[in-house]
N, C-alpha and C positions, 0 to 999 in steps of 0.2 A: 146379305142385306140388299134391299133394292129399292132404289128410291121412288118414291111416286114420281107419275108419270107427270108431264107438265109443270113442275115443280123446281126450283134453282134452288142448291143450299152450299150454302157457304160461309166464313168464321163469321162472329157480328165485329163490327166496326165501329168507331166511338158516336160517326153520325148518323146510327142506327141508336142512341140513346134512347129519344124518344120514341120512337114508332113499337120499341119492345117492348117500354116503357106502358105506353099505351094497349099493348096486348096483353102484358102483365098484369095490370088495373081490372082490366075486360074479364079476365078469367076471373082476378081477385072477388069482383063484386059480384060474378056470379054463383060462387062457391061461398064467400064467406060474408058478403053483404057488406064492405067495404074494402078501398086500397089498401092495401098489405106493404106496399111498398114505394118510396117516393125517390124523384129526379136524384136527389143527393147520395138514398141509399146503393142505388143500382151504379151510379157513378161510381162511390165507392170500391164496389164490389167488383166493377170493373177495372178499375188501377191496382185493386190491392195487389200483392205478391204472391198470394196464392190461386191466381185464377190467370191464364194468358188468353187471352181475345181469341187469337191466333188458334189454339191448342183445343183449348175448354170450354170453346161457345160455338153457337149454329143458330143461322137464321133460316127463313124457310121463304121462298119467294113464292108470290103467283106470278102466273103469265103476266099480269099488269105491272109485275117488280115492285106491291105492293109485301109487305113483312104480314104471314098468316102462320108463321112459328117460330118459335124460340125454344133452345135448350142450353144449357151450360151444366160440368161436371165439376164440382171442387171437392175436396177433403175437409172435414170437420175440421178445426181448431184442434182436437186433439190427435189428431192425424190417424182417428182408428176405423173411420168408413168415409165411403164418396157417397153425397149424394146431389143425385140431378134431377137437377128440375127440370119439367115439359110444358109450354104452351102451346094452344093450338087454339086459332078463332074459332070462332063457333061456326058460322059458315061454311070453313074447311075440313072439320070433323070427320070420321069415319071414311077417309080417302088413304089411309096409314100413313099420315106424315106423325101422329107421336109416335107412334110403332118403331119407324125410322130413327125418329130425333131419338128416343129409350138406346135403341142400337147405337148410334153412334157415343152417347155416352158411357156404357156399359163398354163397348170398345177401346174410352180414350180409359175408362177405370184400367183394365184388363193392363196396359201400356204403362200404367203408375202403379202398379199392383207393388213393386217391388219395394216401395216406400211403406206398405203396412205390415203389420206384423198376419195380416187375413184381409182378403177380398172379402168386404163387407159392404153392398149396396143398400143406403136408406131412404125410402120417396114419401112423403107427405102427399096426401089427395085427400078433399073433404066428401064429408057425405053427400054432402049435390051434387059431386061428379061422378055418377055412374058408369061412363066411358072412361076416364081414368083408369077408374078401379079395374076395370076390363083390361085394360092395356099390362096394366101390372099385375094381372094374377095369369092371363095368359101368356104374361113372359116369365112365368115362375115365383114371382114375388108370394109373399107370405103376410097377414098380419094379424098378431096377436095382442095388441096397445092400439086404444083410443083416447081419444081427450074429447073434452068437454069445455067449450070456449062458453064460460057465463059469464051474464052482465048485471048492471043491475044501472038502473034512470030514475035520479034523486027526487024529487019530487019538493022534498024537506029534507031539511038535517038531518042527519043518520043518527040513529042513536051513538051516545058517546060510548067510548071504552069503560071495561071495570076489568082494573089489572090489580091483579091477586096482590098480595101481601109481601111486599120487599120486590116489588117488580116496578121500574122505572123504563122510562123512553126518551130516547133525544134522537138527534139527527145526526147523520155521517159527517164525520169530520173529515175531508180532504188532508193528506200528507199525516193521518193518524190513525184511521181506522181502518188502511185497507188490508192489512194481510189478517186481523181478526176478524173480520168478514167475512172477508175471504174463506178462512176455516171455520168458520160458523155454519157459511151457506151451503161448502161441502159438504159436514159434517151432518145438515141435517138434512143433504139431500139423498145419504147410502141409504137410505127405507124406500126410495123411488126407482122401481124395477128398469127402468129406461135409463137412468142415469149414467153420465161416464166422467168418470172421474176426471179433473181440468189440475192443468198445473198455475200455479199463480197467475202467468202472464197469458194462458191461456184466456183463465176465468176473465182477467183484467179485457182484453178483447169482445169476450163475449157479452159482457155487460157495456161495454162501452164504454169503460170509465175512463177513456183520453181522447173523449169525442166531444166538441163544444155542446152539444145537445144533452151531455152528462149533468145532471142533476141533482145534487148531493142534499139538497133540503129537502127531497123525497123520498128518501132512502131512511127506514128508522128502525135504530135498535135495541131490542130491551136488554135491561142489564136487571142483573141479582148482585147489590154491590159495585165489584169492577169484573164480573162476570158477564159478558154477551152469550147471550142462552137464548135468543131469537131474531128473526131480521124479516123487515118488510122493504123487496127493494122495487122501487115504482117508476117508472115512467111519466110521460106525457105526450102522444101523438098528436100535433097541433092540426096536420093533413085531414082527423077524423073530428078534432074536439074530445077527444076519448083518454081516460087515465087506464092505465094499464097496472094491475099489482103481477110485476112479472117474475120474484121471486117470493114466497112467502116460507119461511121454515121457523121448525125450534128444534132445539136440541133434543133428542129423545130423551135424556134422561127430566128433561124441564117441559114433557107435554102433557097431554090431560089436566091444566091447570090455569087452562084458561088466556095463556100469553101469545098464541095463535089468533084468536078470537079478537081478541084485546090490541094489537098490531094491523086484523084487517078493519076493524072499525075505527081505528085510529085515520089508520089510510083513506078511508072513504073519507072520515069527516074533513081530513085536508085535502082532498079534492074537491069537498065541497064548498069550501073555506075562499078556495079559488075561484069558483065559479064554475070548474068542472061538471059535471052531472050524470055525464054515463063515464060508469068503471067497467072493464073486461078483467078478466084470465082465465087462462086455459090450465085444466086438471086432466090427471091421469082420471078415466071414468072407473078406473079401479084400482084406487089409491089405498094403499095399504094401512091409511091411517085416517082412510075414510075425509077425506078433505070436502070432497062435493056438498055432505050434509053441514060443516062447520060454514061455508061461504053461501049454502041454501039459508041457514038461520040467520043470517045477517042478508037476506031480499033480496039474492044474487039466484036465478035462472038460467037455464040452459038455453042457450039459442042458437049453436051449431055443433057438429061435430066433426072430427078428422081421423084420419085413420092412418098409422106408421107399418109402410111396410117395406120387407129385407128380402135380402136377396142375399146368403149367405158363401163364404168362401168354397170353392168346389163345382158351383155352375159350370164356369168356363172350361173345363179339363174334358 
């Protein structure tokens, strides 16, 4: 590895928050046309337990000791791949400080290897960023999975639901419905070729559900009976104005029947209920149960795309 020339790099620090913060945003709106990330989250992410400043982060100085890169490495939740992120200003581009920053977290992976059961690298890059994708296919990277982030800008009330016959819907009940959810959301997410299986407390983290910004009158599930056979679990990003449907499933033996359908127009209508008016989510573009079409019939459009790619155990050897 060799560092660019003129360039200072070293761990990020708490009052490097914002300046990252700020390069974070920069890339965010230029790849995906809004911040992805806010003050709270990256704080977060920064204290948490699974990430050491010290260890698992880089910033990238100019001569002027301004911050023109960021990267950090962590482990997924289920402790089955690292993946790192890379910033780099746009102005700084094409000098190999991601090249660098990719290096050095591919390094701190190689150092933690021994926590996985396989050296498994995974990096997110959208389709706007051409140089990215560069960086990571000339360091080996591979990608076979895209998504499709569609929206949809209310204009009027969304048409209401029609839930099939012995299909009901309420809202999450705190201290009651989390570990049937829980195996609901699993269960309907084995059809999703990406998917990696969570253990409760995993999932419980990855949705956030002991986070004050956790939301439980967004979250709705249908039941057959006292049977949960599908789940709509949503969001609200206040930073953007934007609702988010960021899990939607049904049990495969309870699909083709309309309770899909019936749960995203549910979702919509109480966003709009709200005063919400633009909904996102992002699909697998080759969703095995064809979802893209089910959220296209309900006025949802595609307006980015992203690309997931690996870097599989055996590189380093």
């Amino acid at each position: 590895m060799r560092q660019p020339a003129d360039y200072t790099v070293r761990p990020a620090r708490l009052q490097d928050l914002e300046p990252v913060l700020h390069l974070m945003i920069a890339q965010n709106v230029a790849d995906y046309g809004e911040p992805m990330i806010s003050t709270d989250t990256l704080r977060d992410l920064w204290q948490s337990p699974g990430l050491a400043l010290e260890s698992d982060t880089w910033v990238v100085l100019a001569p002027d000791t301004h911050i023109v890169g960021y990267a950090d490495a962590r482990c997924n939740l289920a402790r089955t791949r690292f993946q790192p992120s890379v910033y780099v200003a746009t102005e700084h581009r094409n000098r190999g400080i991601g090249t660098y920053l990719l290096q050095l977290a591919e390094a701190r992976a190689v150092a933690r290897a021994a926590e996985l059961a396989n050296l498994r690298l995974v990096c997110r890059v959208s389709e706007r960023n051409p140089a990215g994708k560069h960086i990571l296919e000339t360091a080996g990277y591979s990608s076979n999975l895209s998504f499709q982030v569609m929206e949809i800008v209310m204009a009027a009330p969304p048409a209401g639901p029609q839930w099939p016959n012995g299909i009901g819907v309420r809202t999450f009940v705190s201290g009651q419905d989390e570990q049937t959810t829980y195996r609901v959301d699993e269960g309907a997410s084995q059809d999703k070729g990406y998917h990696q299986p969570l253990t409760f407390d995993e999932w419980a983290a990855r949705m956030s559900l002991h986070q004050e910004t956790f939301d439980p009158t967004l979250w709705f599930l249908a039941s057959s009976k006292d049977e949960i056979v599908g789940v709509a679990l949503n969001l609200y990003s206040p930073e953007t104005d934007t609702g988010w449907v960021d899990h939607l499933g049904v049990l495969r033996h309870w699909r083709k029947r309309g309770v899909g359908t019936a749960l995203l127009r549910h979702s919509l209508g109480e966003f709009y209920r709200r005063g919400i008016r633009r909904v996102r989510l992002s699909v697998d573009a080759k969703s095995l149960t064809d979802a893209p079409r089910l959220y296209e019939r309900a006025g949802m459009q595609t307006v980015q795309r992203y690309h997931i790619y690996t870097k599989e155990s055996g590189w380093n050897q």
